[in-house]
N, C-alpha and C positions, 0 to 999 in steps of 0.2 A: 481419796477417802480411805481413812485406816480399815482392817480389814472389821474388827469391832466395832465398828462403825456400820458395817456393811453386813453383819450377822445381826445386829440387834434390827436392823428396818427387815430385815428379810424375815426374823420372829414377829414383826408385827404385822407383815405381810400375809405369813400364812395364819394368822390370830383372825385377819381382818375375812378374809378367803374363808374360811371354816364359818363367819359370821353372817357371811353373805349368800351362800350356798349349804346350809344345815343338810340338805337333801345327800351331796357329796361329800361332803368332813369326813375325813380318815382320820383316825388315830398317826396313822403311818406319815403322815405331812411330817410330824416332826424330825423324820430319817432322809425330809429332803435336803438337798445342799444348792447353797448359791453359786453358780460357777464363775456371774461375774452381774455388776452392774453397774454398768455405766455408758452413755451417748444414749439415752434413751431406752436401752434394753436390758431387760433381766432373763439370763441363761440359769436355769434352774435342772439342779442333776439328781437323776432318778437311778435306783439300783439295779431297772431291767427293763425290755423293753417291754412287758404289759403294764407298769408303771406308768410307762410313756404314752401308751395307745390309751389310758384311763383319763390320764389328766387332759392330753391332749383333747381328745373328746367329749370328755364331763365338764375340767375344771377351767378351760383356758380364758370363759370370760369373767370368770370369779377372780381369775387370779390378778389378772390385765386391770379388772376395777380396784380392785384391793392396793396394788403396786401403785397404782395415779392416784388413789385417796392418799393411801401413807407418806409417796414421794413430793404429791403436788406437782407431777409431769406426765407428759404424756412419756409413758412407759408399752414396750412389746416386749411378750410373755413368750419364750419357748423351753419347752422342755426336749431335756437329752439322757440316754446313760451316761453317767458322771463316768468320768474314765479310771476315777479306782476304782468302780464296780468289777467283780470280775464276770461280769456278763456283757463289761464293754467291747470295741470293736466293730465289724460291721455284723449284723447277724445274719444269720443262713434265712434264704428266701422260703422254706416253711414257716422259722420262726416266723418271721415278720406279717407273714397270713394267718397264722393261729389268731391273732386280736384277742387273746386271754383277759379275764378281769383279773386286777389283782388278788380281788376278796375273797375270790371260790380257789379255795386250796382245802385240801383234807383239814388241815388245822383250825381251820374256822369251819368246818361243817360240824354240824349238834346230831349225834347220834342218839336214836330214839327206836322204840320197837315197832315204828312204823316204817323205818326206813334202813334198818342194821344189815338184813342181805343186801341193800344195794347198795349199800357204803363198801360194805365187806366185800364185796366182787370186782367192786371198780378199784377199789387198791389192789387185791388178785391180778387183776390185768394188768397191772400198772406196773407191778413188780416180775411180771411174765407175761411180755405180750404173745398173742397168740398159740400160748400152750396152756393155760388155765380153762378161759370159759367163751368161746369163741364159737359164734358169736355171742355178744353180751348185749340182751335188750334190755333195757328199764324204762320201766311204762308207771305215770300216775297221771294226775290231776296238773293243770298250770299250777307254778307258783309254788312248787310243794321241795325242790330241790335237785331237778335232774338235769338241769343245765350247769347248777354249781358242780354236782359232778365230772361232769363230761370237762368243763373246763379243769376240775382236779384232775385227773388222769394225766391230761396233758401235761401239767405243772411237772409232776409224780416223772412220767415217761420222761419227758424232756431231763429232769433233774437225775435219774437214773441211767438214761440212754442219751448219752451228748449227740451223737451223730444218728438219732433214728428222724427217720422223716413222718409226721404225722400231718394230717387234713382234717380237719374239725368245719364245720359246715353247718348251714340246717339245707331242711330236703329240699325246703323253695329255690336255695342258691344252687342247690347240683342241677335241679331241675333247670332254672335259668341258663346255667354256663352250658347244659349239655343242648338245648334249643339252641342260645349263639353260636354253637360247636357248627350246630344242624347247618345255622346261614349262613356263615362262612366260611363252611366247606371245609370245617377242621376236627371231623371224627375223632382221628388216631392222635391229633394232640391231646386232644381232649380225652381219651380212651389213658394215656400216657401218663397224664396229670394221676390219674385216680387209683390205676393197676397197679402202680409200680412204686407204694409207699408202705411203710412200716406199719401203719395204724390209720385206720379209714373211720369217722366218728360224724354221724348225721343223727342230728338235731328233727324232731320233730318230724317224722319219718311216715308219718301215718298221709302226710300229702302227697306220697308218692299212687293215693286212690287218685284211679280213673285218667288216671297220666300213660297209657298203655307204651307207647313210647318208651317213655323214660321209666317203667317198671322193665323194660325189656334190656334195657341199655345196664339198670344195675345191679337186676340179675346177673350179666352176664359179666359185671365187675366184682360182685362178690363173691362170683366161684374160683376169679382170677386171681384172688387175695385169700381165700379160702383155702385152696389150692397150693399156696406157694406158705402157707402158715403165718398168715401176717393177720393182727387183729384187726374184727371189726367189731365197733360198739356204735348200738342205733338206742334211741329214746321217743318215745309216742305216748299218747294220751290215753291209750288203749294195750291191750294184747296184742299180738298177731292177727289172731283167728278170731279178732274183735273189727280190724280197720276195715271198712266198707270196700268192695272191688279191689281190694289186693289179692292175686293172682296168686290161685294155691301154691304154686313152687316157691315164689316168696315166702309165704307163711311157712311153711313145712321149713326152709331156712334159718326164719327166723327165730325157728322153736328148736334150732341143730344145739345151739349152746345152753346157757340159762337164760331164765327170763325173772327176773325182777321188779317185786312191785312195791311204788310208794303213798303209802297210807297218809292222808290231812295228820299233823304230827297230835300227841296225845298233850294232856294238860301241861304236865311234868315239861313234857320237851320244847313247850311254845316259852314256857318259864326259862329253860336256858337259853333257847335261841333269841331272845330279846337280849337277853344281859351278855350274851355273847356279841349281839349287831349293836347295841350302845357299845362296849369294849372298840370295837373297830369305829366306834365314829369319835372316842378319844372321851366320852363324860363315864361318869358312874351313876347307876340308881339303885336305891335300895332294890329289898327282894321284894317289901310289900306292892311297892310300883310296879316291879316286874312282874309280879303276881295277878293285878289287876288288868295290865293289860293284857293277859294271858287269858283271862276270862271274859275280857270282852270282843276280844278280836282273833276269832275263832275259826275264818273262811280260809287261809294263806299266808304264805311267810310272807309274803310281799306287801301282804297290809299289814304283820309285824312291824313291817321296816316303815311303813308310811307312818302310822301311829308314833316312832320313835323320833321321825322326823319333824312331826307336826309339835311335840313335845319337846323338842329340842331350838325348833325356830321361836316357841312363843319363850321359854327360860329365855335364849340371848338377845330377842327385841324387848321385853321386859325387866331385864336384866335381873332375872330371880332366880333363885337355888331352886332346885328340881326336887320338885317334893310331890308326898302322893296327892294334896289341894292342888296343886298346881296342871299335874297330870289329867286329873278329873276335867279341870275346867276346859284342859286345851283340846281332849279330847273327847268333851258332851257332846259338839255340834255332831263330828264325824260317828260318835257310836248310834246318834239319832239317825245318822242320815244313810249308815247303814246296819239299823235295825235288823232291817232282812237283807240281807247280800242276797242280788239277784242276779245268777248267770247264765248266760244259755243250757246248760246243762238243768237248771231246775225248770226252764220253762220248756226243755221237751219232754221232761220226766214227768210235768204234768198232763201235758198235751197226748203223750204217745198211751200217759194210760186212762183218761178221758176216751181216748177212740180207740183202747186196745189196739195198738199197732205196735211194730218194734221199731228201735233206734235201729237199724238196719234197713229197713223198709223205708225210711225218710229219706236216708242219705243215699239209697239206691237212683236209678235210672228210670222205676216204675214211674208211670204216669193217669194210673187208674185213679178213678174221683175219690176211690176211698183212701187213698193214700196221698195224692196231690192238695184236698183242701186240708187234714193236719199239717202237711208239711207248709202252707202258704200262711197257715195260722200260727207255727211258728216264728216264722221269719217276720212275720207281722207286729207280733208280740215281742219279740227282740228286738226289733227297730224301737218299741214304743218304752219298752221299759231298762233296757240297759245301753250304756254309749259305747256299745261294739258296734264297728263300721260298715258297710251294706258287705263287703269282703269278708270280713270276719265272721257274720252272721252266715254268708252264703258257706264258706270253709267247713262249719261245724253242720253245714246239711249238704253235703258231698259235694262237697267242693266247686258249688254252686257261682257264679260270675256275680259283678254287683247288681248288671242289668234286670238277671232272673227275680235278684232278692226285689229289686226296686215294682218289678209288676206284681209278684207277690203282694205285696206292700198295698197298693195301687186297688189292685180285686178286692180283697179283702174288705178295704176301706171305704169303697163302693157297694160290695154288698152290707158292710153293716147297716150304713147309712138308707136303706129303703128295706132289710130283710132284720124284725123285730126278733124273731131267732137268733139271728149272727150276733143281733149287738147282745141278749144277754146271753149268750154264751161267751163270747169275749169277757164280759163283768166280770163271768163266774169267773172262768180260768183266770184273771188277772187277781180275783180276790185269793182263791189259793194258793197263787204264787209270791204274792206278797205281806199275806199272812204273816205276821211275828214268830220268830224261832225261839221257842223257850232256852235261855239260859238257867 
């Protein structure tokens, strides 16, 4: 097969791929290359390997359908770095554990006044590790940008420092690896792994409550890296001297460098970051469209991007030009169906100030009734009203197991059922929390 031959299926290839997966489409498909196709297989080459950790992960059964619709055979998908990359080779055994996204690089992040310190610091580090702002926390809300971070740093370091070794992680994985450490009797490897790298970066770091263990364990890693001037950047949902049972010496730590915080972004900046996340999925839309969904989808970037997605799936099954009619319709069902965006965060916000208690007091170890039936009445009310999982519900009231949330659950729903009190006071609280949010 001529090689023009072999470039125009591989363009219909990834046409077909981008048609079948809207959710995945890159812009960046068009920079992939075919390395070869034929006996059944398509060798497709990527410029790096977080290219490769992307597709392999996201795209490989988009692509594998797409290749047997276009070719008419059964076709197997793999991806490589193309060997004119110049990031081919074999790569260094940090590279290959960072699992970077392609997408989050400084270049695609939308700076706005909600989030400009903590863009501004995480390049600071990036261009000086461990002599800038060390440590570097950044704390906000899910979904608001601080994992696209963490993963730009990386990109930044790597592309500035060829040979620094970096660890990027979240807190559940250090916590995991340092318990298997614990069973099989491998401390100091495990100590080894952590101590003795250029740049230590955990993800969601507020799990490290009520883990007294593994609050001791990295402690006693971050003085070790502290110590020797190597950076460390953490990220959490909270402040420091906000995370429940995190042990003052941590906190006092974590408050040694800067602390950075990121604000739900303002109008203006949801308006770029849509025309920014369509840009990398490869369409254009006006500004009036970008505008509109800026105004209606208000909670997270990450329903930015579902919004853009759901607009962009019904334009290519439809086969219609993307217009702001078109936008409306695909996105009535979803702005109805999240009218009120309800997350565990709003139904403790109701709950805690119904029974004047603090978020502190819920996620503690207390077990006094005045504090045990809000906290069972959350968990209750987040089982009922949002599809976070009995772990995730338990996570955000101190790192509660699924079992505890499950009897929570359980009580509750027993006393409403025979205690004419509990059941309207669940009403109440569920009417307040899902109250409409004026736009």
């Amino acid at each position: 097969m001529a090689n023009y031959e072999i470039d125009d299926i591989f363009a219909d290839i990834l046409e077909r791929a981008k048609a079948l997966d809207p959710a995945n489409s890159r812009s960046w498909f068009d920079k992939l290359t075919v390395l070869h196709l034929d006996g059944g297989s398509l060798g497709i080459g990527c410029p790096d390997e977080a290219t490769v950790r992307f597709l392999q992960d996201n795209c490989k059964n988009s692509f594998t359908r797409a290749a047997q619709q276009v070719t008419g055979h059964l076709i197997a998908v793999d991806f490589s770095v193309s060997v004119k990359s110049k990031f081919a080779g074999q790569p260094k055994r940090s590279e290959t554990e960072l699992r970077l996204h392609p997408d989050y690089t400084f270049d695609n992040f939308v700076v706005g006044p909600s989030n400009r310190l903590a863009h501004a610091s995480c390049i600071a580090v990036s261009q000086s590790p461990g002599n800038t702002y060390n440590p570097l926390f950044v704390y906000g809300n899910s979904g608001l940008g601080k994992t696209h971070l963490l993963h730009a740093v990386c990109f930044e370091t790597r592309q500035k420092f060829q040979n620094t070794v970096i660890r990027f992680l979240s807190c559940e994985e250090f916590v995991n690896r340092f318990i298997r450490a614990i069973e099989e009797g491998n401390l100091v490897g495990f100590q080894s792994q952590f101590r003795t790298v250029d740049t230590l970066i955990i993800d969601d770091v507020q799990f490290l409550r009520e883990r007294e263990q593994s609050q001791e364990e990295f402690f006693h890693t971050f003085n070790a890296l502290y110590n020797n001037g190597k950076q460390i950047i953490l990220s959490a949902d909270s402040p420091p001297g906000k995370i429940p049972s995190l042990e003052a010496r941590l906190i006092s730590r974590f408050n040694w460098g800067l602390v950075a915080r990121i604000d739900p972004p303002s109008y203006e900046t949801r308006v770029a970051i849509v025309q920014k996340k369509a840009h990398l999925r490869g369409f254009s839309i006006s500004d009036e469209i970008a505008e509109y969904i800026a105004r209606k989808v208000q909670a997270n970037i990450r329903e930015l991007e579902g919004a853009l997605t759901t607009i962009y799936a019904v334009a290519t099954t439809t086969g219609s030009e993307i217009d702001l009619e078109l936008a409306q319709t695909a996105l009535e069902g979803q702005i109805k169906a999240s009218a009120r965006h309800i997350s565990i965060t709003d139904i403790i916000g109701v709950v805690t100030n119904h029974f004047d208690v603090r978020l502190a007091d819920l996620q503690s170890k207390k077990r006094s009734q005045s504090i045990t039936e809000p906290r069972q009445i959350c968990m209750f009310l987040a089982r009922n009203l949002t599809n976070h999982s009995l772990e995730e519900i338990g996570g955000h009231l101190g790192g509660r197991d699924h079992t505890t949330v499950m009897h929570a659950c359980n009580k509750i729903n027993q006393v409403k059922e025979t205690d004419p009190k509990m059941n309207g006071l669940l009403n109440d609280l569920t009417k307040q929390i899902t109250q409409p949010v004026k736009i």
